[in-house]
C-alpha positions in Angstrom: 66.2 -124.5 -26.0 65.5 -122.1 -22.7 65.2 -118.1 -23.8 65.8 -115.9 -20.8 63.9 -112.5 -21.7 65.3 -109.7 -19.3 62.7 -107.2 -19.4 61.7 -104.6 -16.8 60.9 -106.8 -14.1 63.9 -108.1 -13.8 65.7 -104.9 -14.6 63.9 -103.7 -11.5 66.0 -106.2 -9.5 69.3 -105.4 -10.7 71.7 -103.2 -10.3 71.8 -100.2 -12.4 74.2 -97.1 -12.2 74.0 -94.1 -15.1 71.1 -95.7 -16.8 67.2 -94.3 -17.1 64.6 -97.5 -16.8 61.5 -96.7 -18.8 57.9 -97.5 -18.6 58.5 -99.5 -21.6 61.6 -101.6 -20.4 64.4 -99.4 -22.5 67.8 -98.6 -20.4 68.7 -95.2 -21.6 71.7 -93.5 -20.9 71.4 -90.6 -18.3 73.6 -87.6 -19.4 74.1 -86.4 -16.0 75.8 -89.8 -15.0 79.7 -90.5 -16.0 79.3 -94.6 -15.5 76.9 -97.1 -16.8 76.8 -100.1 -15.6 74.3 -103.5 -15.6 74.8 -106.0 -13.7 71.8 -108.6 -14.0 70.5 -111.2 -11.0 72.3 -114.6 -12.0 70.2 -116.5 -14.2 70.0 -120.6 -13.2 70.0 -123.3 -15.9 68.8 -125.4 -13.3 71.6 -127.8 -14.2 75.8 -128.4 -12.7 77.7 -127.8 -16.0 74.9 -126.4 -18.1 75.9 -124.8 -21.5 75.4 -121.5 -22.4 74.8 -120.1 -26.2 74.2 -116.2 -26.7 73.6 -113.0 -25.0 71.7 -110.4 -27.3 70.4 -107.3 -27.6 68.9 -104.6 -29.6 71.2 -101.3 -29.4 71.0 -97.8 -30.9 74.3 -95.9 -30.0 75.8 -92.8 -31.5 79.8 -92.5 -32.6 81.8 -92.1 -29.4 80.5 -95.4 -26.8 81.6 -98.5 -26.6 79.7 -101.1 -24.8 81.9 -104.5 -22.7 79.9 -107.5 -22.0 81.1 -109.6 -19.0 79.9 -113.4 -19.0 80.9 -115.6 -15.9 79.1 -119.0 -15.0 79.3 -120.9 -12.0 77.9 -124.2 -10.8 78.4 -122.7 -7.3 77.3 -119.3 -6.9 79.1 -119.0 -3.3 81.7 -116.9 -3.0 84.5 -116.2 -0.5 84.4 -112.4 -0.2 85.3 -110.2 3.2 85.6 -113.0 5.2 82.8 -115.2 4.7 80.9 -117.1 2.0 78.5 -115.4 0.7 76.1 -115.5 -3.2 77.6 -113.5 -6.1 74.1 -111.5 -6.4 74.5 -110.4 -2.9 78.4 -108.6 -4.2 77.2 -107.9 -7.4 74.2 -105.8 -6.8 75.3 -104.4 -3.6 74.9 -100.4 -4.0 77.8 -100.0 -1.6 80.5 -101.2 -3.6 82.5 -99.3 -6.1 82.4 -100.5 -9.7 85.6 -100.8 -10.7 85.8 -103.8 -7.5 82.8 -105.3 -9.2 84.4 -106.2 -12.2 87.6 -106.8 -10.9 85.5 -109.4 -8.9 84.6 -111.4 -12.2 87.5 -111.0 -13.8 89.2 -113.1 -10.8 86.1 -115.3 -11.2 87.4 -115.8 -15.2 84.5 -113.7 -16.6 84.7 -113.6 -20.3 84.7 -109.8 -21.8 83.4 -109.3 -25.2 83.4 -105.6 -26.9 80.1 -105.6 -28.8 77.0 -103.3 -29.1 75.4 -106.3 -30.6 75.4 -110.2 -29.1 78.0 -112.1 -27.6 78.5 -116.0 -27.2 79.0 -118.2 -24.2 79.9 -121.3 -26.0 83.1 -121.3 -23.7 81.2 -120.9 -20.6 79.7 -123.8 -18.5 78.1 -123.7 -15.4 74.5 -123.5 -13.4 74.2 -119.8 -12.7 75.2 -117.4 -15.5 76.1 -113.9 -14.8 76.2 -111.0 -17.1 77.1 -107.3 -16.7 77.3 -104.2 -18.9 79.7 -101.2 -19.0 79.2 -98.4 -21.3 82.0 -96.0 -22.1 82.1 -93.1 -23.9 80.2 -89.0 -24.1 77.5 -90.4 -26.4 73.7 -91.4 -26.2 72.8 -95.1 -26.2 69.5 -97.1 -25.8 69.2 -100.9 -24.8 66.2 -103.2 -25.4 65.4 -106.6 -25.8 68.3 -108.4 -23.7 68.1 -112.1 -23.8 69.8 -115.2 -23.6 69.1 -118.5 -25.0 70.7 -121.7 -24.0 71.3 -123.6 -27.1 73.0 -120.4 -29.3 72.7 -122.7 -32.9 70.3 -124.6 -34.8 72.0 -126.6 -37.1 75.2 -128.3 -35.2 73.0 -131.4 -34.0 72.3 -131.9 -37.8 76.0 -132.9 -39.1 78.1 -135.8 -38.1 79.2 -135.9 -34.5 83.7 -134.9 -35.7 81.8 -131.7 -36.4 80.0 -130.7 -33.8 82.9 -129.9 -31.6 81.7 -126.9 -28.6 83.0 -123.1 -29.4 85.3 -124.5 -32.4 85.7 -122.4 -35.6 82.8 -124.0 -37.3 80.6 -123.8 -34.2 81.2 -120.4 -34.3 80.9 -119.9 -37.8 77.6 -121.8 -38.1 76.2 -119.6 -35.1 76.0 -116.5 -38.1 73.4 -118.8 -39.6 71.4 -119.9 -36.7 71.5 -116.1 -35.5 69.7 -115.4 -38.9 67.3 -118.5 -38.1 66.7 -117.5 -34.4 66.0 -113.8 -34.8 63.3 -114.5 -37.6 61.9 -117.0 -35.1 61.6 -114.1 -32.6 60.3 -111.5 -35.1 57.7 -114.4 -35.9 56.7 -115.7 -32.1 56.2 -111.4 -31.0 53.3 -110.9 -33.9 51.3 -111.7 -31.4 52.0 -109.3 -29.0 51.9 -106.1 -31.6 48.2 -107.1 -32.1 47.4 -106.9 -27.7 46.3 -103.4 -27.4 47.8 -102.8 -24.1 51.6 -103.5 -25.7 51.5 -102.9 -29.2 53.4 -99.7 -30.4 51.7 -96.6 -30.3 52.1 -95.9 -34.1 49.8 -99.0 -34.6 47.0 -97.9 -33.1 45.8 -95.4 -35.7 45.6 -98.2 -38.3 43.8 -100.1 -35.9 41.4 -97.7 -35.2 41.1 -97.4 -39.0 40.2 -101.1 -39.3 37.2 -100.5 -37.4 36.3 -97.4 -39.3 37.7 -94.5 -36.9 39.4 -92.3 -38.0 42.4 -91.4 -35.9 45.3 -90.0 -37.6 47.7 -87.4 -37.0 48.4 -87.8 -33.2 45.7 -85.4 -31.7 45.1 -87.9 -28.8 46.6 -89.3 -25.9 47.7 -93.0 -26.4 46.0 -94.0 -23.7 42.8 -92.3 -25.0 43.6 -94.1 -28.5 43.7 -97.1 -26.7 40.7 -97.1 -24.7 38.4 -95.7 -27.8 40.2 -98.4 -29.9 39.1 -101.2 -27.2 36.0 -99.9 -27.2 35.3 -99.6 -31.1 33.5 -102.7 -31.7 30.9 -101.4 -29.1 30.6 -97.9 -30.3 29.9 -98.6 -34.2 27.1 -100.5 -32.6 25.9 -97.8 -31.2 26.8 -94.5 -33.8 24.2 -92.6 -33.6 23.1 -92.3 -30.3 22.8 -90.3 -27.3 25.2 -93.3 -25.3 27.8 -93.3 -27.8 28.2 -89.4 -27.9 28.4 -89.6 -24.4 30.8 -92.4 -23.8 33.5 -90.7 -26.6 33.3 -87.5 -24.5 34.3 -89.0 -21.4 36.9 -90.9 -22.7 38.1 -87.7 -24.5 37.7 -85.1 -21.8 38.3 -87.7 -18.8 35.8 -86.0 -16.9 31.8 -86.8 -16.6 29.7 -85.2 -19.2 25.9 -84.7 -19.3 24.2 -84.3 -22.2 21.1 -82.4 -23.2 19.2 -83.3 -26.2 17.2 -79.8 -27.9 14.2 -81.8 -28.8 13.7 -82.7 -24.7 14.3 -79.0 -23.5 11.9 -77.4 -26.7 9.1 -80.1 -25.7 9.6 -79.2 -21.7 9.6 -75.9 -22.6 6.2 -75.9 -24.0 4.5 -77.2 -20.8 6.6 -74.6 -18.9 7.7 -71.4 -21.2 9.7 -69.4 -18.6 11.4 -72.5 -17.3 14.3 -72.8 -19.5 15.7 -70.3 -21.7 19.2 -69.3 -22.9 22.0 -71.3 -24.9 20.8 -74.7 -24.2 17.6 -73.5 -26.0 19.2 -72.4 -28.7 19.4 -75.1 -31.4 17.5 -77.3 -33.7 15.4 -80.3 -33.0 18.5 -82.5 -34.0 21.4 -81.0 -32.2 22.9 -81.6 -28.5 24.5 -80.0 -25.8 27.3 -81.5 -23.7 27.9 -79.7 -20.0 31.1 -80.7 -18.7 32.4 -79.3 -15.3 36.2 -78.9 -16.4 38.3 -76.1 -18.5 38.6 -77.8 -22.5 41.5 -75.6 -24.3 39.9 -75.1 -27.5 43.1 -77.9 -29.0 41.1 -80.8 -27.1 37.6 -79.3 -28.1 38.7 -79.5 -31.6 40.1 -83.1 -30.9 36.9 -84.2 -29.4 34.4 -83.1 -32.2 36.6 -84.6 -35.0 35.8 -87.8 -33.3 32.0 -87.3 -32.6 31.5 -86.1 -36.0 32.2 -89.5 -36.7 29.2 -91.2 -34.7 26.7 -88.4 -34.6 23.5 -88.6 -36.0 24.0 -86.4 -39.7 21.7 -83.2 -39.3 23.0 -82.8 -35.2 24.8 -80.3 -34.4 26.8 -80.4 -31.3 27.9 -78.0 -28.6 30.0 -78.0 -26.0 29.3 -76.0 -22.7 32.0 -75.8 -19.7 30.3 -74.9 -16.3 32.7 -73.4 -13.4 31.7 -75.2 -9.8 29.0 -73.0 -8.7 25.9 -72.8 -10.7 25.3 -68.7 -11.5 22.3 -67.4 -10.7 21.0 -66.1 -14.0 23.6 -67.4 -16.0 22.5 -70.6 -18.6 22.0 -73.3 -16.4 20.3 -75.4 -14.2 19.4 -74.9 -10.8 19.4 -76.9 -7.9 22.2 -76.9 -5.4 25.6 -74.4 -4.7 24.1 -71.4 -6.8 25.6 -67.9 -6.2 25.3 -64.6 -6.9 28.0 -64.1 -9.7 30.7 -61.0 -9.3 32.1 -59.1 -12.3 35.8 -60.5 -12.6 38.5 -59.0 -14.6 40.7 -60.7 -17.1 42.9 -60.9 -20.4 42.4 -62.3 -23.5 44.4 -65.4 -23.7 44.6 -65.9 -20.1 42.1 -69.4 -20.4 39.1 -67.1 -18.6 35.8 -68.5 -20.1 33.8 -65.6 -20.9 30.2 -66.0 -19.6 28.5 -62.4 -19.9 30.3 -61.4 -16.5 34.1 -61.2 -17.5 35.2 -57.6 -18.1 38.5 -56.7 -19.5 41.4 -55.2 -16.9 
């Protein structure tokens, strides 16, 4: 049995009117559009006279829509259309043709129509290329996933005597409920792989992933594609709690900007050999505790985010500060100094306007 899965990339290639495509492969409806319409690149059963069992999806769609199926197949997908021969795809997915001659078009072809939000079968179609195309009617919302079709549509006929097994008669049909059952726990059963890749799996999973490894990442305080890179990474980083690379590789990956971290005990046994070299915030601190300079504005949200997370890898007694430099270095101002320093300038603000107060902000 051949499954045809119609995800994004071939969504991509087909021809899509009143629908929103989304990073994840879902066809949404767009409210500002009054048609919806699908119409998929022929699929080929590389066979003359192949046999066709099921179109499927997954649908959730509010009172009000209606979705119609259309099912053609061909064994020659050549058609005689404004004077000359030319492929069905070519008419079909052609962005200059109304709609309403598109499915007149497969209609005259002998397209089946099925009303259904659910599957539909093609045990009365036969043919090498198989065409399928969606209209949704109706003011509602809709969402579509998961199209497919598979060429054998039951799993059971072959096993009964041959007077039964008689194609697209009442007891094919009826036996198809059963093998639906049958195939769609086969399909649930061949994906667990694929919510345990943590490039695909769900968003939702990846707390209890993280939680598998001993992070602690609920409530949705990160980006998922922060969970996903410090949930890649997890293995790694309990191997290294508790030191100065770990601290510094969760900051990056949290603040998506380059980090440089000083450690207390360094500046306090510098500052010995040279007393007047280094004084300020970054000497405030015990032995234990760290400062992280980062050259980027952290809303005090994403601050909060980032040391729930290094509490979790930090050594126990450090404490750990977080310092936000502008571009220049200020002369006089707690930093270091090497290159772009300049005389700072008193600057007027507001409270709640983002200004980082640094001893030179003044209120309007």
């Amino acid at each position: 049995m051949a499954i045809y899965s119609i995800r994004k990339s071939r969504l991509k290639r087909s021809y899509i009117e009143g629908f929103i495509l989304g990073e994840d492969g879902k066809l949404s409806i767009d409210p500002a559009e009054h048609y919806h319409v699908l119409f998929l690149p022929g699929l080929d059963g590389m066979e003359d006279g192949g046999e066709w069992g099921r179109f499927g999806l997954k649908a959730k769609a509010s009172e009000g829509t209606m979705c119609s199926m259309y099912a053609l197949a061909l064994d020659n997908n050549d058609i005689y259309f404004e004077g000359g021969y030319v492929p069905l795809d070519q008419v079909l997915l052609r962005s200059g043709l109304r709609q309403d001659e598109k499915f007149s078009l497969l209609k005259h072809l002998g397209a089946e129509r099925h009303i259904s939000w659910d599957d539909m079968l093609l045990y009365g179609l036969s043919g090498r290329y198989l065409y399928i195309a969606l209209e949704v009617t109706g003011n509602g919302e809709a969402e579509l996933s998961g199209l497919y079709v598979d060429s054998q549509g039951d799993n059971f006929m072959q096993t009964f005597p041959e007077v039964y097994r008689e194609r697209n008669s009442f007891f094919h049909r009826y036996m198809s409920v059963l093998s639906r059952i049958y195939q769609d726990m086969q399909r649930e059963i061949e994906s667990l792989p694929a919510l345990l890749d943590l490039d695909s799996c769900p968003a939702q999973f990846l707390p209890l992933y993280g939680s598998w490894l001993g992070i602690d990442l609920e409530g949705g305080f990160l980006k998922e594609e922060v969970l996903r890179k410090l949930i890649k990474k997890g293995y790694e980083l309990n191997k290294k709690k508790g030191t100065r690379g770990v601290l510094e590789e969760i900051a990056e990956a949290v603040l998506e900007a380059d980090v440089m971290m000083i450690e207390h005990n360094m500046v306090r046994t510098y500052r010995k050999s040279d007393p007047h070299s280094i004084g300020g915030a970054v000497n405030e601190g015990g032995i234990y505790d760290v400062t992280l300079l980062v050259q980027k504005t952290v809303s005090e949200e994403l601050m909060h985010q980032l040391m729930f997370i290094l509490d979790q890898f930090k050594p126990l007694r450090t404490q750990i500060k977080l310092v936000q430099l502008e571009k220049n270095a200020i002369i006089d101002a707690d930093c270091y100094l090497d290159i772009n320093a300049s005389i700072p300038r008193e600057r007027q603000g507001e409270l709640d306007s983002g200004l980082t107060v640094d001893g030179l902000a003044v209120l309007g």
